[in-house]
DSSP file (Angstrom, degrees, kcal/mol; ACC not computed):
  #  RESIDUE AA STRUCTURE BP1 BP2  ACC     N-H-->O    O-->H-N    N-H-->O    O-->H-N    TCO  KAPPA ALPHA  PHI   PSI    X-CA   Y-CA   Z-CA
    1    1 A X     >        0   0    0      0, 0.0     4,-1.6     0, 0.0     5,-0.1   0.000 360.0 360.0 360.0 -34.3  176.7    9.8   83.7
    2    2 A X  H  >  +     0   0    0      2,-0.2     4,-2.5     1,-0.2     5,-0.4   0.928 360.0  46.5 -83.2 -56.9  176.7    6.2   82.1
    3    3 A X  H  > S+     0   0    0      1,-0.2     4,-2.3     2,-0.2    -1,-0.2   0.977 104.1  60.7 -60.8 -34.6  174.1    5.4   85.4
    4    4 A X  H  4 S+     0   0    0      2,-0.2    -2,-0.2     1,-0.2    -1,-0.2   0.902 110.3  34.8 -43.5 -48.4  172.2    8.2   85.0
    5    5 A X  H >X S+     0   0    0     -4,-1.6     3,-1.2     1,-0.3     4,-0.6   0.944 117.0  54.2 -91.9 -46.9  171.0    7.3   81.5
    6    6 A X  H 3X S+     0   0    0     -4,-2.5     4,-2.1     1,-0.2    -1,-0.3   0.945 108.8  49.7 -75.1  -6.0  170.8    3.6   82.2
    7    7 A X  H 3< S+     0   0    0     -4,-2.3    -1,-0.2    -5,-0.4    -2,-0.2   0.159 112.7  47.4 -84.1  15.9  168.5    4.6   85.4
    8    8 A X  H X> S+     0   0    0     -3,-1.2     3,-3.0    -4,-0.2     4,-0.6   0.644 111.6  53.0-104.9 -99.2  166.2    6.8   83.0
    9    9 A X  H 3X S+     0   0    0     -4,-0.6     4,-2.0     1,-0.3    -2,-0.2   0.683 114.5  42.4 -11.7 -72.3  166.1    3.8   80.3
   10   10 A X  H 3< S+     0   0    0     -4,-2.1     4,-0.3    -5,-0.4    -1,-0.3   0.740 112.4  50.6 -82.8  -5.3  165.1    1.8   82.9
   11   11 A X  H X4 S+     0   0    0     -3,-3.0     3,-3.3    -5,-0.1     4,-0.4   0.977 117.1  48.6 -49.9 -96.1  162.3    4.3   84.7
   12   12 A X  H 3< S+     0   0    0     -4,-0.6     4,-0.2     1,-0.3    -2,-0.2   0.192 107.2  47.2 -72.8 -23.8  161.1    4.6   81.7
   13   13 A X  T 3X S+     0   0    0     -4,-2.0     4,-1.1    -5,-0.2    -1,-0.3   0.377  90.5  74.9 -91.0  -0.8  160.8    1.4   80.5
   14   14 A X  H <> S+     0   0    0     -3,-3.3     4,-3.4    -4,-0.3     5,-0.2   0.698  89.1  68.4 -92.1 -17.3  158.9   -0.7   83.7
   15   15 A X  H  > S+     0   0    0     -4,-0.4     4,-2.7     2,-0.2     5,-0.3   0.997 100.8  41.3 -33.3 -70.6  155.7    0.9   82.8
   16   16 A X  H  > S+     0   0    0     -4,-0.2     4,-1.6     1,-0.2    -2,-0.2   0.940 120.6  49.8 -47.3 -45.4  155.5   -1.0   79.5
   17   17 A X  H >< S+     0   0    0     -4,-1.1     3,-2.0     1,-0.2    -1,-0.2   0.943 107.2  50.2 -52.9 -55.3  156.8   -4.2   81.6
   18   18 A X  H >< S+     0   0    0     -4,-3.4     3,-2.1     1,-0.2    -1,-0.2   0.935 115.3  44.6 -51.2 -74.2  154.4   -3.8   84.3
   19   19 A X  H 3< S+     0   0    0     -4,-2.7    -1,-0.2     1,-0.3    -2,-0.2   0.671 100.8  67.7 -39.6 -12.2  151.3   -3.6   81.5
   20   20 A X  T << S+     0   0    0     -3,-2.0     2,-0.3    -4,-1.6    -1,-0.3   0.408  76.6 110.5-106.3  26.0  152.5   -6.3   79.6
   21   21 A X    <   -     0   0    0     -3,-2.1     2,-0.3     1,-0.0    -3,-0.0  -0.541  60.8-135.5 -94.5 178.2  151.8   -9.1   82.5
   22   22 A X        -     0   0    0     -2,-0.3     2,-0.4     1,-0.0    -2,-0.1  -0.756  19.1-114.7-106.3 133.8  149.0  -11.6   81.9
   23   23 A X        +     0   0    0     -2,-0.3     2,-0.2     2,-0.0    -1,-0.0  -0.634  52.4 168.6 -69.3 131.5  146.3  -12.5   84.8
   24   24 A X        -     0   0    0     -2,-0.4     2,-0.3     2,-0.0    -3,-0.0  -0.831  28.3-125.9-142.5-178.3  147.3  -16.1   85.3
   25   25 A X        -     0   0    0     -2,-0.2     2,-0.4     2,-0.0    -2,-0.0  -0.917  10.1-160.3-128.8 154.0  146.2  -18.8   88.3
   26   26 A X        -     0   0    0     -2,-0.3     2,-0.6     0, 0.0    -2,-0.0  -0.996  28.5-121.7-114.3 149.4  148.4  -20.8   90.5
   27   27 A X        -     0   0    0     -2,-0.4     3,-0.1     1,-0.2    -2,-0.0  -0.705  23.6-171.4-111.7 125.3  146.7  -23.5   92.0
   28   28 A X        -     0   0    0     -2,-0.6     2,-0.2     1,-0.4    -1,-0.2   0.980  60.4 -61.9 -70.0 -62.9  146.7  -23.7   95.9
   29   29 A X        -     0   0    0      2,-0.0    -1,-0.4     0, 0.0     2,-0.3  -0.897  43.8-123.2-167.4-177.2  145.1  -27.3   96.3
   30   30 A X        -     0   0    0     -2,-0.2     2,-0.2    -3,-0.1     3,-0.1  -0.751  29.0-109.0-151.8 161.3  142.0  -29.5   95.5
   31   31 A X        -     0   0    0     -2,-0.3     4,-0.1     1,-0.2    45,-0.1  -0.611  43.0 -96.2-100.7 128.6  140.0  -31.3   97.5
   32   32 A X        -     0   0    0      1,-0.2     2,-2.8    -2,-0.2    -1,-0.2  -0.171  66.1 -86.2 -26.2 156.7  140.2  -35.8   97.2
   33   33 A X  S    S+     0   0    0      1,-0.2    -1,-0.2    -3,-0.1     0, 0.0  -0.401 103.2 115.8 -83.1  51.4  137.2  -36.6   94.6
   34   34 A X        +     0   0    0     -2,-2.8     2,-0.7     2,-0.1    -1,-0.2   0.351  31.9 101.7-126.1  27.9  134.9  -36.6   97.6
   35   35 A X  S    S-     0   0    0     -3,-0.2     2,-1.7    -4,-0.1     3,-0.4  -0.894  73.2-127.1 -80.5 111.9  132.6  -33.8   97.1
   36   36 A X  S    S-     0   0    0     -2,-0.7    20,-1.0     1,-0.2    19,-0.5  -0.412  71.1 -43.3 -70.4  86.5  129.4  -34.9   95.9
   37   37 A X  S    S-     0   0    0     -2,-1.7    18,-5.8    17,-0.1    19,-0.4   0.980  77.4-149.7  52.5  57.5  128.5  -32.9   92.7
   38   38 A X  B     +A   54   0A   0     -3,-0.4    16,-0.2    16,-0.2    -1,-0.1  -0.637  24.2 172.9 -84.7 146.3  129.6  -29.1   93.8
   39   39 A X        -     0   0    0     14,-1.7    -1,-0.1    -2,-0.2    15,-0.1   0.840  58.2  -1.4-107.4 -58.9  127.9  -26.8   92.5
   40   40 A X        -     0   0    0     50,-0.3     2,-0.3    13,-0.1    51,-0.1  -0.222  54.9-146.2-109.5-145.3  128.9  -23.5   94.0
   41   41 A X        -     0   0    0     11,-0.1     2,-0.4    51,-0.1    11,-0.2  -0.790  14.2-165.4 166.8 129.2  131.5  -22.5   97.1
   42   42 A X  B     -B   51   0A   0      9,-0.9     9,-3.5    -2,-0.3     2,-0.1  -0.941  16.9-131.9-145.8 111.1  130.7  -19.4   99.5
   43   43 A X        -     0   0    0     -2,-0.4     3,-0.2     7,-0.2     7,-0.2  -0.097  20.4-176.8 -39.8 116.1  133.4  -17.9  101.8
   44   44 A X    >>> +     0   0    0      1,-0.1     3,-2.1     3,-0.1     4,-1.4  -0.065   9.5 170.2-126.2  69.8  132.6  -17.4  105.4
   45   45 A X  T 345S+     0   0    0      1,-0.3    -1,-0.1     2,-0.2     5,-0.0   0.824  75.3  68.4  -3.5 -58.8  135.9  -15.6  106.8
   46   46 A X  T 345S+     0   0    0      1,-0.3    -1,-0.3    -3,-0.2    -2,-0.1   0.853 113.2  24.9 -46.1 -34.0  134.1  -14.9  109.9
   47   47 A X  T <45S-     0   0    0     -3,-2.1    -1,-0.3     2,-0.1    -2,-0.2   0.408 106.5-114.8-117.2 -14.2  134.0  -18.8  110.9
   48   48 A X  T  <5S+     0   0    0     -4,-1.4     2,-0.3     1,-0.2    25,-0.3   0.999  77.9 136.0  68.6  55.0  137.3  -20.0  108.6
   49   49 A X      < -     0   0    0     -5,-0.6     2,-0.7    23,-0.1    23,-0.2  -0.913  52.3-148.7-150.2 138.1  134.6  -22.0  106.7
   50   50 A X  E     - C   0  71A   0     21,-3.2    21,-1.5    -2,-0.3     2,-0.9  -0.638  10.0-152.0-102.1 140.4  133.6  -22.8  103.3
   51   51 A X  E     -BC  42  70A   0     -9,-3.5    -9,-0.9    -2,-0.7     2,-0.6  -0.776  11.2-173.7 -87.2  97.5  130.3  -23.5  102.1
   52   52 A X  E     - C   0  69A   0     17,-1.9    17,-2.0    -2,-0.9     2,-0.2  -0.928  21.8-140.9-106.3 135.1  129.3  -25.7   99.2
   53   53 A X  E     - C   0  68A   0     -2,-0.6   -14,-1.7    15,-0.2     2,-0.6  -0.376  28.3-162.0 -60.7 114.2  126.0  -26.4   97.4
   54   54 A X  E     +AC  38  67A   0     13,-2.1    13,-2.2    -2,-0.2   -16,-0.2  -0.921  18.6 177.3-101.4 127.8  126.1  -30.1   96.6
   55   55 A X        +     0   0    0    -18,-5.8     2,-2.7    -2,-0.6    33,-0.7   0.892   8.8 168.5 -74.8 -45.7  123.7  -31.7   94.0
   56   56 A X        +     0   0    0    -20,-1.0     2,-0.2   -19,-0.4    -1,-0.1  -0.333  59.8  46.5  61.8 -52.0  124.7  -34.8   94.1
   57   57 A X  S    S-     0   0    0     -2,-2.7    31,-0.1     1,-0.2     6,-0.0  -0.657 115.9 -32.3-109.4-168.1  121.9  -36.2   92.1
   58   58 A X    >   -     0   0    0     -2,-0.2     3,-1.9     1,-0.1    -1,-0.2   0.079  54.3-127.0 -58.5 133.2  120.8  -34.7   89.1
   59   59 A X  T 3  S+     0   0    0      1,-0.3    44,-0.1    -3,-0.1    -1,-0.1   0.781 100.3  34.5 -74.3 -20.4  121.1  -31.5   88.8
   60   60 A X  T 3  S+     0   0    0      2,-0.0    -1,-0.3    44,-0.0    -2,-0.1   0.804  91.2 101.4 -82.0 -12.1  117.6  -30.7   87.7
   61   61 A X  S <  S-     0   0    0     -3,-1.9     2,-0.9     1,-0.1    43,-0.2  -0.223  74.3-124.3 -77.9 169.6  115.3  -33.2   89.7
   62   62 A X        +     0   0    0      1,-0.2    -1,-0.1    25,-0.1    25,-0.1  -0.822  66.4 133.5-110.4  88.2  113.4  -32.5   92.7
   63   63 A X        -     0   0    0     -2,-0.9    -1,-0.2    -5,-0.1    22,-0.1   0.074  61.8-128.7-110.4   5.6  115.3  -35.6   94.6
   64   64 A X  S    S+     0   0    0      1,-0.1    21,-0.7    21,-0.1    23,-0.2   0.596  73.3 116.5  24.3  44.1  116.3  -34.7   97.8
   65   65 A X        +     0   0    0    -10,-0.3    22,-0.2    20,-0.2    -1,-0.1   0.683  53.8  79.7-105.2 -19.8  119.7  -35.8   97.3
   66   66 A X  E     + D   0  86A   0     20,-0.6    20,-1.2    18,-0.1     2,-0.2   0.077  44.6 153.3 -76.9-156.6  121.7  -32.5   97.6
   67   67 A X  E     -C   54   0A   0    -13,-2.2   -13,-2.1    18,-0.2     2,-0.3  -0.895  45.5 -83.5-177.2-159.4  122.9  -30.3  100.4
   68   68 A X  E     -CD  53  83A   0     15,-1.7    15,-2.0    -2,-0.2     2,-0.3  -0.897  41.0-167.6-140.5 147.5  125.5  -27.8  101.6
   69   69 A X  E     -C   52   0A   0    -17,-2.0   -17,-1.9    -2,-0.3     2,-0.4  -0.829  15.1-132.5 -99.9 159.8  129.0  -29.3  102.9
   70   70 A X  E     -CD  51  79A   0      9,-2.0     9,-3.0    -2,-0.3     2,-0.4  -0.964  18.5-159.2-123.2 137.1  131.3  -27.5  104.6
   71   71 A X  E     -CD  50  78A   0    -21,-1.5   -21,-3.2    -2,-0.4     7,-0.2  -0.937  26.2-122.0-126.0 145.9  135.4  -27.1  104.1
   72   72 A X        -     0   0    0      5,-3.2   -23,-0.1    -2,-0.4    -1,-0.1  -0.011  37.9-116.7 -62.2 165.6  138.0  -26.1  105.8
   73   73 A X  S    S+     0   0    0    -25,-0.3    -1,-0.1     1,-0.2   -24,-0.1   0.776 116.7  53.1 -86.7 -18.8  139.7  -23.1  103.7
   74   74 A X  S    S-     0   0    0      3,-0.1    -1,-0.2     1,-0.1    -2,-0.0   0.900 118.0-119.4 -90.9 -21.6  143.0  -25.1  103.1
   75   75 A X  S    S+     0   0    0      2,-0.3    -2,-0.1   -46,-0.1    -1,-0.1   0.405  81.6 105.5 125.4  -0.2  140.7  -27.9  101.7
   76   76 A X        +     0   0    0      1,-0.1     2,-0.4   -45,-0.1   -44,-0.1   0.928  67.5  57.6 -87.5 -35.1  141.4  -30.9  104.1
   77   77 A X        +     0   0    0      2,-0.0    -5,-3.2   -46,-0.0    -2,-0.3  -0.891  62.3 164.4-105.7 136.4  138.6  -31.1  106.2
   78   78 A X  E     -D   71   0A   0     -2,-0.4     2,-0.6    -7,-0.2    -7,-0.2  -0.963  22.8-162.8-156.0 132.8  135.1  -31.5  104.8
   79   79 A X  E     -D   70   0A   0     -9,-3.0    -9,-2.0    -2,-0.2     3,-0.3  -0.978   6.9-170.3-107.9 117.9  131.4  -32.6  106.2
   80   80 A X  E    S+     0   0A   0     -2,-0.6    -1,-0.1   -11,-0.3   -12,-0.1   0.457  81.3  58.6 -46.5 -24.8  128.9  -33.6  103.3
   81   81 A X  E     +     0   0A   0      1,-0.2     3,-0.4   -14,-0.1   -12,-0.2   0.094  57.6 116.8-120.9  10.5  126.2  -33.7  105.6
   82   82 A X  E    S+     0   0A   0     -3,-0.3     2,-0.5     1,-0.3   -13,-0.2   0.893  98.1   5.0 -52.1 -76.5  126.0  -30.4  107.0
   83   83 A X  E    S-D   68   0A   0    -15,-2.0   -15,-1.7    -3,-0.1    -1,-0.3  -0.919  85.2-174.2-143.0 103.3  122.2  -29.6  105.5
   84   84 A X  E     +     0   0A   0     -2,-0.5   -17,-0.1    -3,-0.4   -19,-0.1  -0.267  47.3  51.0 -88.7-163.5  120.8  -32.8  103.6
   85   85 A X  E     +     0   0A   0    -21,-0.7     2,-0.4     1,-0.1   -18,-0.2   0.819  68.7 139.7  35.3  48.7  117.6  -33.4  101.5
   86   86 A X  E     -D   66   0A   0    -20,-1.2   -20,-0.6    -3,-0.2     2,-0.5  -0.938  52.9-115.3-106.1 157.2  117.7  -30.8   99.2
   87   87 A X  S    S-     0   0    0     -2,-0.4    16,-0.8   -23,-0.2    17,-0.4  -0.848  83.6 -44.6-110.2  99.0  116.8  -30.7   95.2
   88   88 A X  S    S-     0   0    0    -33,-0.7    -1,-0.1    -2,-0.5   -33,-0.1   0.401  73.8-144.4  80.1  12.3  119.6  -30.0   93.3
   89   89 A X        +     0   0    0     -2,-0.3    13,-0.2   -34,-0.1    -1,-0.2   0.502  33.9 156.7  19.0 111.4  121.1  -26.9   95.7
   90   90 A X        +     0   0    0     11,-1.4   -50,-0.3     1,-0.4    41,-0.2  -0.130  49.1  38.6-132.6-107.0  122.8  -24.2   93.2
   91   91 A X        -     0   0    0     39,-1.3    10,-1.8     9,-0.1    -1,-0.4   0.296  59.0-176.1 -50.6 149.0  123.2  -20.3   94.6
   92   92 A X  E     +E  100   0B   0     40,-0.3     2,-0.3     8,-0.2     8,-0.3  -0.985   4.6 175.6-141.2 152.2  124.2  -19.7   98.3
   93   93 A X  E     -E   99   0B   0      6,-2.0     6,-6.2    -2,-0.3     2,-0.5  -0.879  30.6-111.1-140.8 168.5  124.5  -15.7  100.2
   94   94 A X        +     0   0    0     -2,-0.3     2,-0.4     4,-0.2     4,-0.2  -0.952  40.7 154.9-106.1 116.1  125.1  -14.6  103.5
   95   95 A X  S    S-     0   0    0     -2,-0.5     2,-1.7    40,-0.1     3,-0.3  -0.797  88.3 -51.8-114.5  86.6  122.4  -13.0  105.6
   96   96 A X  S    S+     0   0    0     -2,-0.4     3,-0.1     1,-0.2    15,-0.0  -0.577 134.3   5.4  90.5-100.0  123.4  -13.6  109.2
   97   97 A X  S    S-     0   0    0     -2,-1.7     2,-0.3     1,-0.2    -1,-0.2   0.850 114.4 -63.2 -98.9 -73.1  123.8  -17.6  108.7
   98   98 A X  E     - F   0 110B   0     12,-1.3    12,-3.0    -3,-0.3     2,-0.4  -0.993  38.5-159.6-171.0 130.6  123.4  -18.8  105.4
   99   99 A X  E     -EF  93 109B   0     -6,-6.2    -6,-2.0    -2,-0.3     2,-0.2  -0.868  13.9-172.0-145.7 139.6  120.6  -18.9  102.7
  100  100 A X  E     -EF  92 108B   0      8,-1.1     8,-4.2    -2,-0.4     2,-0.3  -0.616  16.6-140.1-111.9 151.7  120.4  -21.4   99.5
  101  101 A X  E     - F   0 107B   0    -10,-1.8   -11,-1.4    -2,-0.2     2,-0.3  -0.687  11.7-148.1-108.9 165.7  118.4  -21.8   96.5
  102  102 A X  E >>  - F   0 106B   0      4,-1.6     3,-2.0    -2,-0.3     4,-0.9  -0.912  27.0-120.8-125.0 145.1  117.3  -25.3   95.2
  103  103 A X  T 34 S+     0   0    0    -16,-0.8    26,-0.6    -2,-0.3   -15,-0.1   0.697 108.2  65.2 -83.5 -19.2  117.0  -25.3   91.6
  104  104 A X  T 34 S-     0   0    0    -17,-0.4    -1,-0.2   -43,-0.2    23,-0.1   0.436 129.0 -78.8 -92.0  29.9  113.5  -26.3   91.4
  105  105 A X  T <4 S+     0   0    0     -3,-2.0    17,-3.3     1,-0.4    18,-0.5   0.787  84.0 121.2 101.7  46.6  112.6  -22.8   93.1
  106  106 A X  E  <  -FG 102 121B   0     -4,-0.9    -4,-1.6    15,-0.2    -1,-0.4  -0.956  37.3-161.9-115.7 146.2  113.1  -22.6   96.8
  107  107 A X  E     -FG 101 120B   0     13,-3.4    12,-3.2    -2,-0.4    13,-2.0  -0.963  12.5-170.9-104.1 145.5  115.0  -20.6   98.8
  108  108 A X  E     -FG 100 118B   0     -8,-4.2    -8,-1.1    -2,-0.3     2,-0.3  -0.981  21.1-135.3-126.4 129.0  115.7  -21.7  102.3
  109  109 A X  E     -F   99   0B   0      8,-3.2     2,-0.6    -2,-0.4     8,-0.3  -0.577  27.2-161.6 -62.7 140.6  117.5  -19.6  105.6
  110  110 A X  E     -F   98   0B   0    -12,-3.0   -12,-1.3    -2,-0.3     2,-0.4  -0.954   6.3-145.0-125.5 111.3  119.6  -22.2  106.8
  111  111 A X    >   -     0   0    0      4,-3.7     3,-3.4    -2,-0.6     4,-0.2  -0.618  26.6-101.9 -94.0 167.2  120.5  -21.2  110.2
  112  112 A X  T 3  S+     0   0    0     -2,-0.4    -1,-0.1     1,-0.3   -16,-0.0   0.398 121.1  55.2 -60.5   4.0  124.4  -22.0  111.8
  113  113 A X  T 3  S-     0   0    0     -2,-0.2    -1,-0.3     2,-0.2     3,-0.1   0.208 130.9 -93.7-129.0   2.6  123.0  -25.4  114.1
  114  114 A X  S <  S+     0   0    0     -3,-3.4     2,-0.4     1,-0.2    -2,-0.1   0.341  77.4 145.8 105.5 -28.9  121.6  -26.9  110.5
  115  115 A X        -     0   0    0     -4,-0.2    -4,-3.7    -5,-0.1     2,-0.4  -0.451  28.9-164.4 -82.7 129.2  118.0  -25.7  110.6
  116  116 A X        +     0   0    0     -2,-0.4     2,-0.5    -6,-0.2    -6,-0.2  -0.904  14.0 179.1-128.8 131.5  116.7  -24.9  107.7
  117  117 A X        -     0   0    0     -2,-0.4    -8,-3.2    -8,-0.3    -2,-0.0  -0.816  29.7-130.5-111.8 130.5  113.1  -22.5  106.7
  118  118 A X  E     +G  108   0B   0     -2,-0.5   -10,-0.2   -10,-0.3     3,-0.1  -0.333  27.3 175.0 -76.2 150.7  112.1  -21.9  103.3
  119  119 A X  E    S+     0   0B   0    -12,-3.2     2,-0.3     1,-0.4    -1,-0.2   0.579  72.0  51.6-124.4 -32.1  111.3  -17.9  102.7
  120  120 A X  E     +G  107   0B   0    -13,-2.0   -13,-3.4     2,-0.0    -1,-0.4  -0.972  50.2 165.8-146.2 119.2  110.7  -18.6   99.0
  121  121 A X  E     +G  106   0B   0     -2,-0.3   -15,-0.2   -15,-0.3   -16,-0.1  -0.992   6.1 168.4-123.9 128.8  108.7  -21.1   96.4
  122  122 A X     >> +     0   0    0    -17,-3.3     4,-2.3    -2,-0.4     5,-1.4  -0.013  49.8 109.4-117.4  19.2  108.5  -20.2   92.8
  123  123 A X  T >45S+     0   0    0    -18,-0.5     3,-0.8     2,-0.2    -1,-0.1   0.975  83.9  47.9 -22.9 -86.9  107.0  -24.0   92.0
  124  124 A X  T 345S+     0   0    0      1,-0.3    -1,-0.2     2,-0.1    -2,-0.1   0.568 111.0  49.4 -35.6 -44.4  104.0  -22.5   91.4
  125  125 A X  T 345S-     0   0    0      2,-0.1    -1,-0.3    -3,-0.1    -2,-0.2   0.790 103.0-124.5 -59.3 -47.7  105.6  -19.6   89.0
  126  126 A X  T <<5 +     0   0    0     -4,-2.3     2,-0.3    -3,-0.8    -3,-0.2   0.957  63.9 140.6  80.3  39.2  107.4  -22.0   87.1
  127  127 A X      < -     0   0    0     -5,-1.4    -5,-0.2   -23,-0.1    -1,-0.2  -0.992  42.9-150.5-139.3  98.5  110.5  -20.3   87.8
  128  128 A X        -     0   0    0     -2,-0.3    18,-1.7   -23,-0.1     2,-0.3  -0.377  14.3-139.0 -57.1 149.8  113.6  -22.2   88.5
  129  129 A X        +     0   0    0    -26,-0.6    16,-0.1   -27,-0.6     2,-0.1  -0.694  27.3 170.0-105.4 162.3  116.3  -20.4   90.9
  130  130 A X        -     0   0    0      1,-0.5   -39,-1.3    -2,-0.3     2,-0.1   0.066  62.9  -6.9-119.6-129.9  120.1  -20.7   90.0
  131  131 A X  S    S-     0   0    0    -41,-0.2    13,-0.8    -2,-0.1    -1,-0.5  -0.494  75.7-161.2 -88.8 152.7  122.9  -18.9   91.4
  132  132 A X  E     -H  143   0C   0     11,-0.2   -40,-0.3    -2,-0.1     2,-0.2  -0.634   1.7-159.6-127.0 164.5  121.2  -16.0   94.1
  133  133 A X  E     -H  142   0C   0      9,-0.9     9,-2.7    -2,-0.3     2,-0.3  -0.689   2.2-160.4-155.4 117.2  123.1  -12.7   95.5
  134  134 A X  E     -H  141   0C   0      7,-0.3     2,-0.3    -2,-0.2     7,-0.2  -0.683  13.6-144.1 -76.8 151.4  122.2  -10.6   98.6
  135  135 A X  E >>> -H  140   0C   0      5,-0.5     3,-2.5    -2,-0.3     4,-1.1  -0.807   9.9-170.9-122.2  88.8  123.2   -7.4   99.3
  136  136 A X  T 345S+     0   0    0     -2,-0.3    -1,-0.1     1,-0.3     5,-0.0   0.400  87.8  65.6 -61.7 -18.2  123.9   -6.9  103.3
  137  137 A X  T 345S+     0   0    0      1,-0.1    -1,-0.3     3,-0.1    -3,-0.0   0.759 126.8   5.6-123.7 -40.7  124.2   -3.2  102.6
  138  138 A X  T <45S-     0   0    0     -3,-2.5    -2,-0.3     2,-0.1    -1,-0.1   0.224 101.2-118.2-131.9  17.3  120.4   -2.8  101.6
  139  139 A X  T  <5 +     0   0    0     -4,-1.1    17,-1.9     1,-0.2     2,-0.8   0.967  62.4 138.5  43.2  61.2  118.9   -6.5  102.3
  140  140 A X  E   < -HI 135 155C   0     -5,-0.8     2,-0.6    15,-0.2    -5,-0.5  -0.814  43.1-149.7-148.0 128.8  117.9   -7.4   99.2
  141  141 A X  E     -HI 134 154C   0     13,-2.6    13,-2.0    -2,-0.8     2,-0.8  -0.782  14.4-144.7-102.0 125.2  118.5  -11.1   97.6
  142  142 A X  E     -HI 133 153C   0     -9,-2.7    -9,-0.9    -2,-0.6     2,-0.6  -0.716  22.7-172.9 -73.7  95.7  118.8  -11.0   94.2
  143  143 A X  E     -HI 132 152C   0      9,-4.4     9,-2.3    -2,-0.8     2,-0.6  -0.883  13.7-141.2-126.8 117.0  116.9  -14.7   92.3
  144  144 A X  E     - I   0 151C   0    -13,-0.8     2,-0.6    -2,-0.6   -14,-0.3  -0.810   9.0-138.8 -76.5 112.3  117.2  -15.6   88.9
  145  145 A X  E  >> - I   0 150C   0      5,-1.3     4,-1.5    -2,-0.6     5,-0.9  -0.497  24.5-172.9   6.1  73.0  114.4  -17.0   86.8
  146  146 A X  T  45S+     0   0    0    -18,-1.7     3,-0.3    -2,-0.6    -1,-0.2   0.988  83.3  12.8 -66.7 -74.5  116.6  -19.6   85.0
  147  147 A X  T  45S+     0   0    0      1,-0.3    -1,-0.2     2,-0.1    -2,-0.1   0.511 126.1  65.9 -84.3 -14.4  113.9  -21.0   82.2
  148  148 A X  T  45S-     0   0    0    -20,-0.2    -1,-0.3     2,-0.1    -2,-0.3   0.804 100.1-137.4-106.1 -34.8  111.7  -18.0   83.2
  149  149 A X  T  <5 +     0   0    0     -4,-1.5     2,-0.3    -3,-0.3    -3,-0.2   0.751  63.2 124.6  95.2  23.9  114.2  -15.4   81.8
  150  150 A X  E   < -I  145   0C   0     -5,-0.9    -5,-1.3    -7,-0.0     2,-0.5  -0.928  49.6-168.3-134.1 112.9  113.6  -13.4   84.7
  151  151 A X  E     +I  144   0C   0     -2,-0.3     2,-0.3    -7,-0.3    -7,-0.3  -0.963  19.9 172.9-118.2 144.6  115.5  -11.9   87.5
  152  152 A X  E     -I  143   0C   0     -9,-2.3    -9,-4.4    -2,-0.5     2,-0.3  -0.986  18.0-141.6-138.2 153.8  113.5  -10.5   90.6
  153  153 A X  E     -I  142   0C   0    -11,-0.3     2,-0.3    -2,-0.3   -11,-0.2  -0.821  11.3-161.8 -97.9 156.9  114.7   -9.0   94.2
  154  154 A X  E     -I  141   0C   0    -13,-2.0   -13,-2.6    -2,-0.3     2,-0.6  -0.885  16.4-119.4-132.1 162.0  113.2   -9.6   97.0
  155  155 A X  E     -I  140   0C   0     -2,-0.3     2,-0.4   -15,-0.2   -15,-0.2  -0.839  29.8-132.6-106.1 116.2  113.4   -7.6  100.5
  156  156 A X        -     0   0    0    -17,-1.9     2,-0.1    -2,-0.6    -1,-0.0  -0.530  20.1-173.6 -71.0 129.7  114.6   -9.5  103.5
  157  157 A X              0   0    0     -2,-0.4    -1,-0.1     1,-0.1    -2,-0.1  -0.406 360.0 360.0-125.0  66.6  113.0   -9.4  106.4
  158  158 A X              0   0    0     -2,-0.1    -1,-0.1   -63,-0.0    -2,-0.1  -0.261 360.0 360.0 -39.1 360.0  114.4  -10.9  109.0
């Protein structure tokens, strides 16, 4: 009988346990201090590669100093130089290959060999870009209006 009751007691009690753990992080690795001013980091599973948005010079000037690098997923291998001469590089989504914002209001496709064509200038607007999101399900890239207070989608058409 004496198992019975402690195997109730303890039934009864791993609910509360379970609810009382904490979200906590463990840290896998970092990368040597050779990332130039990252900004974001975009999974590509498909290719076992990471994408980051470099700024590298400041992040609001129109300076051509940023880029995107690319990293290995364990963090060891890394190119700086995948896609230079960009302005301060923040948001990045996947449509196909790759597309990035520049923070003084571009978006560019960046196709998989390095070439890269701007779909979007909001110069004119006065609308800085930030972080971006597409949605692969209904093709539609999400760009925030940083100073401009603004969020708009737009339909890819590709």
């Amino acid at each position: 009988m004496r198992p019975a009751l402690f195997a109730i007691a303890l039934v009864s009690l791993l609910p509360a346990a379970l609810s009382a753990q904490q979200p906590s992080l463990t840290k896998l690795w970092e990368t040597d201090t050779v990332v130039a001013v990252p900004e974001s980091v975009l999974p590509d599973p498909a290719n076992n590669i990471l994408y980051v948005s470099l700024v590298d010079g400041a992040p609001w000037d129109k300076d051509g100093k940023g880029g995107v690098g690319r990293l290995s997923p364990d963090g060891k291998q890394y190119n700086g130089n995948w896609i230079t001469g960009l302005n301060a590089p923040k948001g990045m989504g996947r449509y196909g290959d790759l597309i990035v914002s520049e923070w003084i209001g571009n978006v560019f496709y960046v196709y998989a060999d390095g070439r890269k064509v701007q779909m979007l200038d909001r110069k004119p607007e006065k609308k800085n870009t930030a972080d971006i999101w597409y949605d692969q399900k209904t093709k539609t890239l999400y760009v925030p209006g940083f100073f401009g207070k603004t969020i708009t989608a737009y339909h890819v058409n590709i």
